[in-house]
C-alpha positions in Angstrom: -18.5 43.2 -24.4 -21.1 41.0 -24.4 -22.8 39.2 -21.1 -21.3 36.0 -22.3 -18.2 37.5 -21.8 -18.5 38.9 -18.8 -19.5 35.6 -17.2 -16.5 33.9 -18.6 -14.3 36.4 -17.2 -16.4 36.1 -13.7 -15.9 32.2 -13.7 -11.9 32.1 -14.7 -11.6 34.6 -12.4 -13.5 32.8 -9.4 -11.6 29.4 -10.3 -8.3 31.2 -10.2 -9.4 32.1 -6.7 -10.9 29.0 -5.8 -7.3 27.1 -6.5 -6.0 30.0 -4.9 -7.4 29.6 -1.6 -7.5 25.6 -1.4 -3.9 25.4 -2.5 -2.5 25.3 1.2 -5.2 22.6 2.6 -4.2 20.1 -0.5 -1.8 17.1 0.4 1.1 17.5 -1.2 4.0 15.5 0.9 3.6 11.9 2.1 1.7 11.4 5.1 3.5 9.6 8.3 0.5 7.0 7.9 0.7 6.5 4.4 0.6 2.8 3.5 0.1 3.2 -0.3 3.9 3.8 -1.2 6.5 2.1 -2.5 8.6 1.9 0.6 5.6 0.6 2.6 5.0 -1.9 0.3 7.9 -3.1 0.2 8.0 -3.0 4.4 5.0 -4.9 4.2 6.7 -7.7 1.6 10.2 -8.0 3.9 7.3 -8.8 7.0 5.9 -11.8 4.6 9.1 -13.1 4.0 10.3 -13.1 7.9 7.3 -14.5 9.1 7.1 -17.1 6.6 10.7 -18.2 7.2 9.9 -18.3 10.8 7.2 -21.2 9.6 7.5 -24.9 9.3 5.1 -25.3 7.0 2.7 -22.1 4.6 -0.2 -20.9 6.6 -2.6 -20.0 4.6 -3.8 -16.4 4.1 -5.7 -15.7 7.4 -3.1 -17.3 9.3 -0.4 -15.3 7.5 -2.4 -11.6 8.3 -2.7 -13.1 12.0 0.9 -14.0 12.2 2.1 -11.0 10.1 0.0 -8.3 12.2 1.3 -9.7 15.5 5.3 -9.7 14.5 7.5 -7.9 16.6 8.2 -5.8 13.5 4.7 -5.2 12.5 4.2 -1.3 12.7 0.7 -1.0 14.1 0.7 3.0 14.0 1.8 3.1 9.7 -0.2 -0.4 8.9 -3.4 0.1 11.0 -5.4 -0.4 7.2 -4.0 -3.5 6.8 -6.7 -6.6 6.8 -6.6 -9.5 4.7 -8.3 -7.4 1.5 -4.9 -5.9 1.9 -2.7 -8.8 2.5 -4.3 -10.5 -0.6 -3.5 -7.5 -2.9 -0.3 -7.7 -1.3 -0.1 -11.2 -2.7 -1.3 -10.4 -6.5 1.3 -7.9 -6.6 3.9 -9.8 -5.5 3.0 -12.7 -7.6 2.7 -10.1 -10.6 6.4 -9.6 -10.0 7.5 -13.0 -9.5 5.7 -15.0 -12.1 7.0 -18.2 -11.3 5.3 -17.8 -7.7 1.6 -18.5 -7.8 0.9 -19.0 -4.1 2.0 -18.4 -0.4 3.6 -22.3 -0.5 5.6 -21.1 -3.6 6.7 -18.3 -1.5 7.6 -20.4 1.2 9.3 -23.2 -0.7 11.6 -20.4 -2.0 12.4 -18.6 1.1 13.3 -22.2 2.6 15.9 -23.2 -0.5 17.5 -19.6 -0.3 17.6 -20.1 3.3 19.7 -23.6 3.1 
């Protein structure tokens, strides 16, 4: 066999063991702080919408992270990322699914008329 070969052979084979090895330290399961997932998300969108029926009028967005990071409910441990980068993605995502919402007084108005 020629050297090219061999080397082949020599890096498959250290690769193999490479994965091998670092297999067990990879994440592979949700972490207890994970604020990236679906279920936290949508923890995060039911805290919006109880602190914003708890208000006479929309805050605007600081006031809303303020408001939303001092609630009773507010899990400080899971949601210790969360700033108003956050919130504001938080926002454009909810807006993406709700196209007839474009804003945190749409939000609002609506909570209000399903409320009464």
């Amino acid at each position: 066999m020629s050297t090219s070969t061999w080397m082949m052979i020599a890096f498959v084979a250290g690769m193999v063991l490479s994965i091998w090895k670092m297999y067990p330290f990879l994440v592979n399961r949700t972490l207890e702080d994970d604020d990236t997932g679906e279920d936290a998300h949508n923890a995060l969108v039911e805290l919006m919408h109880k602190v914003l029926q708890e208000e006479e009028k929309a805050p605007d967005a600081k006031t809303l992270h303020e408001k939303m990071t001092s609630h009773a409910d507010f899990d400080k441990e899971k949601f210790w990322r969360f700033n108003l980068n956050k919130l504001n993605q938080l926002l454009y995502r909810h807006y993406a699914e709700h196209p007839h919402l474009s804003s945190i007084e749409d939000i609002h108005q609506e909570l209000k008329e399903k409320r009464n």
